[in-house]
Each structure stands twice: as C-alpha cells, then as structure tokens.
BALOBA-1460 file (C-alpha; in Angstrom, 3 decimals):
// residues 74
<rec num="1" residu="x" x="23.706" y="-1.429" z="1.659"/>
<rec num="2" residu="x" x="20.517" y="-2.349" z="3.397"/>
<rec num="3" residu="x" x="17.626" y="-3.750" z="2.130"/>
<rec num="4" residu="x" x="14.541" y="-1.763" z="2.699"/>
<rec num="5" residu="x" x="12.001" y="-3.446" z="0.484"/>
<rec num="6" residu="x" x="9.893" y="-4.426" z="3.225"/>
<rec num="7" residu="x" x="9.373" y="-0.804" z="4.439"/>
<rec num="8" residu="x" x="5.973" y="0.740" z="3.352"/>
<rec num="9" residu="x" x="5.959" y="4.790" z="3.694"/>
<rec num="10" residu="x" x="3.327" y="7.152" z="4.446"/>
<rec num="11" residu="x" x="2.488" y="10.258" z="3.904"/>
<rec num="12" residu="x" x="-0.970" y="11.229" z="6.164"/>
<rec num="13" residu="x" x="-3.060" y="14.444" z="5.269"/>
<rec num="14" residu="x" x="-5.401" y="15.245" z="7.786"/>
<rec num="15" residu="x" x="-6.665" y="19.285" z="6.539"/>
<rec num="16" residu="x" x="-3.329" y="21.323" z="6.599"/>
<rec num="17" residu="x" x="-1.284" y="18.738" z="8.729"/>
<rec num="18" residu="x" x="0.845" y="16.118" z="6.755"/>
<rec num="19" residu="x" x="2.493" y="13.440" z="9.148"/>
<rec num="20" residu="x" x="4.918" y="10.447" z="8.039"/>
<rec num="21" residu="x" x="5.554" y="7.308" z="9.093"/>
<rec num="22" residu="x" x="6.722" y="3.738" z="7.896"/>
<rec num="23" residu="x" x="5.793" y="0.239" z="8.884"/>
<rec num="24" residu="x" x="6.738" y="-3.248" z="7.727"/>
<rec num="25" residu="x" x="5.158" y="-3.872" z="4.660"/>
<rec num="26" residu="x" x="4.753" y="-7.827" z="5.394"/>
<rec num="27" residu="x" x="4.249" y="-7.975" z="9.389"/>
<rec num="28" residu="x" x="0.381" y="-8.678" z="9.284"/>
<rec num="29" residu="x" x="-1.971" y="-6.362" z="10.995"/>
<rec num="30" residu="x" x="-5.603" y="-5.365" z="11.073"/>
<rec num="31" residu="x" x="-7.268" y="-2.467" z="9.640"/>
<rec num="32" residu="x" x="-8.945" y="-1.308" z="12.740"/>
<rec num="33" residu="x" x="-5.410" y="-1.030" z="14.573"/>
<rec num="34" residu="x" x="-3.629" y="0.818" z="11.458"/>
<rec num="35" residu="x" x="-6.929" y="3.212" z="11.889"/>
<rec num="36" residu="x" x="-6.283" y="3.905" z="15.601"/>
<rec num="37" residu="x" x="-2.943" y="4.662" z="15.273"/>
<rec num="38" residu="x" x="-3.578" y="7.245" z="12.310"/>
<rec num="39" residu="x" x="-5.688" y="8.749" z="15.028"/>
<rec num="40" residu="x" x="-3.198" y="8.699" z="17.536"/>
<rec num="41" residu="x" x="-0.584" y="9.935" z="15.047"/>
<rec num="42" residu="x" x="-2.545" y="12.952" z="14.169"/>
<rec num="43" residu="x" x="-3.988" y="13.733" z="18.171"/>
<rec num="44" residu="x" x="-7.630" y="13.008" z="17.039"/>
<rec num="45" residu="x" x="-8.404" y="9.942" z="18.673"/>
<rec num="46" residu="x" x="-12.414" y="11.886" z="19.630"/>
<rec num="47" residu="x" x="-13.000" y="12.189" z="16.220"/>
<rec num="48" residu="x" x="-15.027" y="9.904" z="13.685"/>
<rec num="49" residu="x" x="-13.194" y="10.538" z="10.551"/>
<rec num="50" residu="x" x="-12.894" y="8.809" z="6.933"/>
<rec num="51" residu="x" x="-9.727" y="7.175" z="5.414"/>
<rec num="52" residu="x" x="-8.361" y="7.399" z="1.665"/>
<rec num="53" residu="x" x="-5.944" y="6.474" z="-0.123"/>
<rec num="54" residu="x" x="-4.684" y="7.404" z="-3.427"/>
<rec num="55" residu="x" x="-2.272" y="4.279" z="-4.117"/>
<rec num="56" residu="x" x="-2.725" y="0.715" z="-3.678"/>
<rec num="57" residu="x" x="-0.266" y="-1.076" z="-1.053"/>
<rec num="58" residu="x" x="1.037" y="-3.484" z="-3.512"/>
<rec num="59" residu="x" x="1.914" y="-0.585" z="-5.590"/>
<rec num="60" residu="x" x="2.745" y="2.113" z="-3.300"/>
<rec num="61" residu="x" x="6.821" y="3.095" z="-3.852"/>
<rec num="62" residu="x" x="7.974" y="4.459" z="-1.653"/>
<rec num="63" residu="x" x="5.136" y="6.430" z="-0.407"/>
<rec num="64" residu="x" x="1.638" y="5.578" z="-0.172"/>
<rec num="65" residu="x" x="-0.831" y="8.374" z="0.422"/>
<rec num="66" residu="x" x="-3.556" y="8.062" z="3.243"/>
<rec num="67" residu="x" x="-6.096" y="11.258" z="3.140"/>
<rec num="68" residu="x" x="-8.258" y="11.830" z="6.285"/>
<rec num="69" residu="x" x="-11.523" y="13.726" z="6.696"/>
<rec num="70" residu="x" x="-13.923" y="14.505" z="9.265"/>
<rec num="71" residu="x" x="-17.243" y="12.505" z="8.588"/>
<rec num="72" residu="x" x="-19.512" y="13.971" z="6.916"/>
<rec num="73" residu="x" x="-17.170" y="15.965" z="4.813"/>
<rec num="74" residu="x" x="-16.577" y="14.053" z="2.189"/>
C-alpha cells in the first residue's frame, strides 16, 4: 500500500464554490506562490482577497481548510 503521509489536502471555500487540491506536505514553498495559485484555482486572479484557515498544517489530517474572502469583507 502506498504511503501518502507526505500529501497535505485542501479543501478551498471561496463564497458558494469549494475546490480541492493536494500538495506535498514537505516540498518547501513560499506563501506568496501558494496564494497565487489559490487564485488561479478559483479564476480570481483580479481580485484582492483574504486567506483563512481553520487548521494548522502540522495538524491538518487529511484536510486542511483554507477560507477566502473578498477584502473588505471580513
């Protein structure tokens, strides 16, 4: 059986739109990258918008939950 360990879910909430995707838990990135591709995930790269979350990475099995709001809403 595989190991999948190293894969970090989520689960993106942008108004009534969910989207899901997964990425390598360890492979290093930065936070402005992660944040453009949430934009390009959800088609609203023109938009200046605010991220949540409601679980910490270290924490997050299998799912952690990223919450996305125009700016200014929140």
């Amino acid at each position: 059986m595989p190991d999948f360990s190293h894969i970090l879910c989520f689960l993106l909430q942008f108004g009534a739109e969910f989207r899901r995707f997964s990425l390598d838990r360890y492979k290093p990135g930065k936070f402005e990258d992660f944040y453009k591709l949430i934009l390009h995930i959800h088609h609203i790269a023109n938009l200046e918008v605010m991220i949540g979350y409601a679980d910490a990475v270290s924490s997050a099995h299998p799912l952690l939950r990223v919450f996305i709001q125009r700016q200014g809403k929140m």
